[in-house]
ROZA-857016 format. One record per residue (C-alpha): x negated, z negated, y negated; residue number from 1; residue in three letters. Coordinates in steps of 0.2 Angstrom, whole numbers. Layout:
N
x->X&z->Z&y->Y&resi->NUM&resn->ala
...
This chain:
182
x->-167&z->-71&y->348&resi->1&resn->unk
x->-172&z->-81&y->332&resi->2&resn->unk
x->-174&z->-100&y->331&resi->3&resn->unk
x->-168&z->-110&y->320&resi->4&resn->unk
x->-178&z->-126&y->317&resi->5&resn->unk
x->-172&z->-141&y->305&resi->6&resn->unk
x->-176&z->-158&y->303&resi->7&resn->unk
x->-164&z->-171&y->311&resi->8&resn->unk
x->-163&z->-182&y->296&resi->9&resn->unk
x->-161&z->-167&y->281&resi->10&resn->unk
x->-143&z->-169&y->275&resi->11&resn->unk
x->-137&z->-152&y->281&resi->12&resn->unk
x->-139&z->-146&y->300&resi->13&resn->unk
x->-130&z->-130&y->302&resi->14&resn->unk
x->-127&z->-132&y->321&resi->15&resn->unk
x->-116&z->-121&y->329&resi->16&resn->unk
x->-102&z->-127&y->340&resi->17&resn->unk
x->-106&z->-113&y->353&resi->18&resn->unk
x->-119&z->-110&y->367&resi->19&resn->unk
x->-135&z->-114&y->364&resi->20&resn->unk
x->-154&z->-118&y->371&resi->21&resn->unk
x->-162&z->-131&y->361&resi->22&resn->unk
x->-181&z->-140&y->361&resi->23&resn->unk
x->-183&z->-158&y->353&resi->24&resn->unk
x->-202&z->-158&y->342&resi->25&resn->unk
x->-208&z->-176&y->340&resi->26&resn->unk
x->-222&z->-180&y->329&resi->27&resn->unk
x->-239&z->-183&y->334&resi->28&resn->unk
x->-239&z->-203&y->330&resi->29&resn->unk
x->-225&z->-202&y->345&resi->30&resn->unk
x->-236&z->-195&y->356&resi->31&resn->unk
x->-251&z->-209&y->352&resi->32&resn->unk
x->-238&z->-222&y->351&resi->33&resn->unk
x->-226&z->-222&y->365&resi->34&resn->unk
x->-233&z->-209&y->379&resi->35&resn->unk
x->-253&z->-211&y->377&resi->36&resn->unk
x->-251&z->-228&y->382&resi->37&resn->unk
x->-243&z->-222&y->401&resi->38&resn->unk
x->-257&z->-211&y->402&resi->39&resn->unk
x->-270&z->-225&y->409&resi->40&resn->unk
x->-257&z->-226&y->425&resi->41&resn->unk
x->-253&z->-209&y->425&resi->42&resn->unk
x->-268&z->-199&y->423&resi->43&resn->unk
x->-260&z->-181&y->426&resi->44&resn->unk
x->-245&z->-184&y->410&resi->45&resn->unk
x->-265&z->-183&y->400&resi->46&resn->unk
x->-265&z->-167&y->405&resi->47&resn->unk
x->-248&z->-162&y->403&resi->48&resn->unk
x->-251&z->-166&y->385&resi->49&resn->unk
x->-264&z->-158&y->381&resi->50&resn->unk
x->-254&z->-142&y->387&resi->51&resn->unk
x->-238&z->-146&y->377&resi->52&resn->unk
x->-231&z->-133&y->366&resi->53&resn->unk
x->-239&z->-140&y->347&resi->54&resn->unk
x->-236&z->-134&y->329&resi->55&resn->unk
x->-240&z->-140&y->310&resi->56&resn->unk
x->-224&z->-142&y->301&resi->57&resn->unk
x->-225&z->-148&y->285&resi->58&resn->unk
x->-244&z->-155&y->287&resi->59&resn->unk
x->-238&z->-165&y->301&resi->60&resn->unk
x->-242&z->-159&y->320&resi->61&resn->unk
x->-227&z->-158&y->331&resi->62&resn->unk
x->-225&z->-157&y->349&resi->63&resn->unk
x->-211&z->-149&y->361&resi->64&resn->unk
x->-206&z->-165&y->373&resi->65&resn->unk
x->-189&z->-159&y->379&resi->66&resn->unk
x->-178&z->-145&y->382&resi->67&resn->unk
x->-160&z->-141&y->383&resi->68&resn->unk
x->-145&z->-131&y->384&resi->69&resn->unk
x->-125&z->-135&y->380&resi->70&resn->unk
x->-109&z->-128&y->377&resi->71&resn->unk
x->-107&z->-134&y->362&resi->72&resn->unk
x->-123&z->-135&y->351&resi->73&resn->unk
x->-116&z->-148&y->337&resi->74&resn->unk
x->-109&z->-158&y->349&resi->75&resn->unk
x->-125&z->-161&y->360&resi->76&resn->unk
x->-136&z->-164&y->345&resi->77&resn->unk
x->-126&z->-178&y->340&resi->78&resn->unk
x->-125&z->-186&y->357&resi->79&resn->unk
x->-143&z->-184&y->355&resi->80&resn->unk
x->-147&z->-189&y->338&resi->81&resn->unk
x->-135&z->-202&y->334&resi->82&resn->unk
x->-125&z->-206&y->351&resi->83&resn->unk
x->-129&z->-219&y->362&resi->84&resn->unk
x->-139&z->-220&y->379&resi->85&resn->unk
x->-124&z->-218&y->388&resi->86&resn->unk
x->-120&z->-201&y->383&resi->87&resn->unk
x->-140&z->-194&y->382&resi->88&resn->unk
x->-152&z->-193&y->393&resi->89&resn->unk
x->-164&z->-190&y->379&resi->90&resn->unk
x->-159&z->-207&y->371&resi->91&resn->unk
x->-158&z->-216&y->388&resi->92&resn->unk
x->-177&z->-209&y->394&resi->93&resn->unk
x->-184&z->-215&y->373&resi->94&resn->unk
x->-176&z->-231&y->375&resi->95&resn->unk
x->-182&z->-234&y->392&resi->96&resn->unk
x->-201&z->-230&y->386&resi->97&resn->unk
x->-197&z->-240&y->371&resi->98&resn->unk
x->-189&z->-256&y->379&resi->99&resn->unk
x->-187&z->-267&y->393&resi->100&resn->unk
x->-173&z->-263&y->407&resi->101&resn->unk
x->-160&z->-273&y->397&resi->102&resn->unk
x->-147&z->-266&y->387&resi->103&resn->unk
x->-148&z->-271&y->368&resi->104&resn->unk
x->-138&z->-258&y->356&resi->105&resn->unk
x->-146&z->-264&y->342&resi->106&resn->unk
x->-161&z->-255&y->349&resi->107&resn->unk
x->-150&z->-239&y->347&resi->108&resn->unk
x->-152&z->-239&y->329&resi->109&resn->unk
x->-173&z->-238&y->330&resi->110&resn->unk
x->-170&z->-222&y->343&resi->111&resn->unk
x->-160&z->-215&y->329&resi->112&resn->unk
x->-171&z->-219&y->316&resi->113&resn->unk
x->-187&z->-213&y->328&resi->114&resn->unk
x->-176&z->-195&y->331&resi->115&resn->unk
x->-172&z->-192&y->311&resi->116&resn->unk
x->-193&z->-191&y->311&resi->117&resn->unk
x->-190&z->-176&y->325&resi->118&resn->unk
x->-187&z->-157&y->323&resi->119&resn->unk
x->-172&z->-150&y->332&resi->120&resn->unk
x->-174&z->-132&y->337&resi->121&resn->unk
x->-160&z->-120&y->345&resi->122&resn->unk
x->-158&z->-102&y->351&resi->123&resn->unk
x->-138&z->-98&y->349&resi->124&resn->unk
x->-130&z->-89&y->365&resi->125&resn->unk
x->-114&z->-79&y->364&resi->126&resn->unk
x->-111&z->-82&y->379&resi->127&resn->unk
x->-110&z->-96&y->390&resi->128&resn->unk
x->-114&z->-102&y->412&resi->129&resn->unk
x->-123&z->-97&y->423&resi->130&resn->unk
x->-134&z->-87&y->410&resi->131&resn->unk
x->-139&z->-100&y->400&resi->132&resn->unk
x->-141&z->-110&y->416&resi->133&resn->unk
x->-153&z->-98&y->423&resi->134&resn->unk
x->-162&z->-95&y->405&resi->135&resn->unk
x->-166&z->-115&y->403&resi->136&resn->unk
x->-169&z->-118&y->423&resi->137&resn->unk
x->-186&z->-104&y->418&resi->138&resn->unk
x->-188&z->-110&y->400&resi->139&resn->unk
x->-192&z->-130&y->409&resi->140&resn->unk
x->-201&z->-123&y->423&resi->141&resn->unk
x->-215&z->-112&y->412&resi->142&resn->unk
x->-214&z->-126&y->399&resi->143&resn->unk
x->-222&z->-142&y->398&resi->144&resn->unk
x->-208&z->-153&y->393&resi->145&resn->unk
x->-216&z->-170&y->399&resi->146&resn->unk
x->-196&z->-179&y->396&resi->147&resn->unk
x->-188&z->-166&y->407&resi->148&resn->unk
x->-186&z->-171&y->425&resi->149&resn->unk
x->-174&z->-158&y->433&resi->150&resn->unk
x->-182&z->-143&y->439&resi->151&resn->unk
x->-199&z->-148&y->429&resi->152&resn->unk
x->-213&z->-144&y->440&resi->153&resn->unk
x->-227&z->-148&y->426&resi->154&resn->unk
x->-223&z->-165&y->429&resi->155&resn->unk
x->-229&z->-176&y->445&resi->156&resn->unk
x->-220&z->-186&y->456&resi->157&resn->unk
x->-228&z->-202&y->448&resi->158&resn->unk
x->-222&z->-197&y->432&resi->159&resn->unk
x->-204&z->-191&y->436&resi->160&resn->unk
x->-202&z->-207&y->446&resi->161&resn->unk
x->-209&z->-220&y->431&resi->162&resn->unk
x->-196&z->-208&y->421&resi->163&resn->unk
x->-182&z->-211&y->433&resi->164&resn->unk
x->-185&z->-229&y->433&resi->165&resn->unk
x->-186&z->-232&y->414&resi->166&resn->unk
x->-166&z->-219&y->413&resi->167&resn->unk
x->-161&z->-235&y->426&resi->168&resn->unk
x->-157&z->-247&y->413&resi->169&resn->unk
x->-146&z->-261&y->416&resi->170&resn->unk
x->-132&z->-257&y->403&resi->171&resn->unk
x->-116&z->-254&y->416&resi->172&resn->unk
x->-115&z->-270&y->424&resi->173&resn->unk
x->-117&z->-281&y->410&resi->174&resn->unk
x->-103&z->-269&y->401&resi->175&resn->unk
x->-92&z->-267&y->417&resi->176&resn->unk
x->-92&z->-287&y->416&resi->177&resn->unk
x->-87&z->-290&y->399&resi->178&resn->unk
x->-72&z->-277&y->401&resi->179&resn->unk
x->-67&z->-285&y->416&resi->180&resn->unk
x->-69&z->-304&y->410&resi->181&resn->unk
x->-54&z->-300&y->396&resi->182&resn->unk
């Protein structure tokens, strides 16, 4: 099974609208930026990143943070890259690191801006279920994804639970009440 590896802002992702398994590679300055600074509370996600998955791509060092799988490959990537938090956990975990626990969209548009600096890599599956279930359950737990949460046993419970916590933000109420309100 081959990878295909693109950047998320080129022009052009051929992204199937099928199975697939998929890894999100953000750049170094993400790692110095947004998770070295946790890693004064949370002394074990030092570790975890020392043991990420890393590459050079285009002179730049990249680093496996999160791992996936979806039915529908195109569909996923675009939740992910250009969607909103309500619809990615990927975007929801960023923006929680990122920002405080209240919901601004215009914050979505720096989360899309930071991802178009990201590499997004998939494995296409013919097939679909409990097989690609099963290959991303093992995938997550002999990687070190430090965003993943389900089924990630490189990450500690402090971690997981600072994770869990920043994904908690404050969007529904304030949305259910304007809705409402009208």
């Amino acid at each position: 099974m081959s990878a295909n590896r693109y950047k998320v802002g080129a022009e052009k992702i051929p992204i199937p609208k099928t199975p697939i398994l998929y890894r999100w590679w953000f750049p170094k300055s993400f790692i110095e930026n947004v998770l070295k600074p946790y890693t004064k509370d949370y002394t074990p996600l030092k570790t975890l990143l020392n043991e990420v998955s890393k590459q050079d791509i285009d002179c730049t060092t990249y680093y496996a943070l999160y791992f996936g799988k979806s039915v529908n490959g195109y569909q996923r990537f675009r939740q992910h890259a250009t969607g909103n938090i309500h619809s990615s956990t990927l975007r929801r975990t960023l923006y929680g690191l990122l920002y405080s626990h209240s919901y601004d969209k215009t914050k979505e548009n720096d989360i899309t801006a930071m991802l178009k600096d990201c590499y997004y890599e998939w494995y296409p599956f013919d097939e679909e279920g409990e097989l690609v279930e099963c290959i991303e359950a093992i995938c997550i737990a002999l990687g070190k994804y430090p965003l993943n949460i389900d089924g990630n046993p490189s990450i500690d419970d402090k971690w997981c639970q600072l994770l869990m916590d920043k994904r908690n933000i404050k969007y529904l109420f304030n949305h259910c009440r304007v809705r409402f309100a009208n």
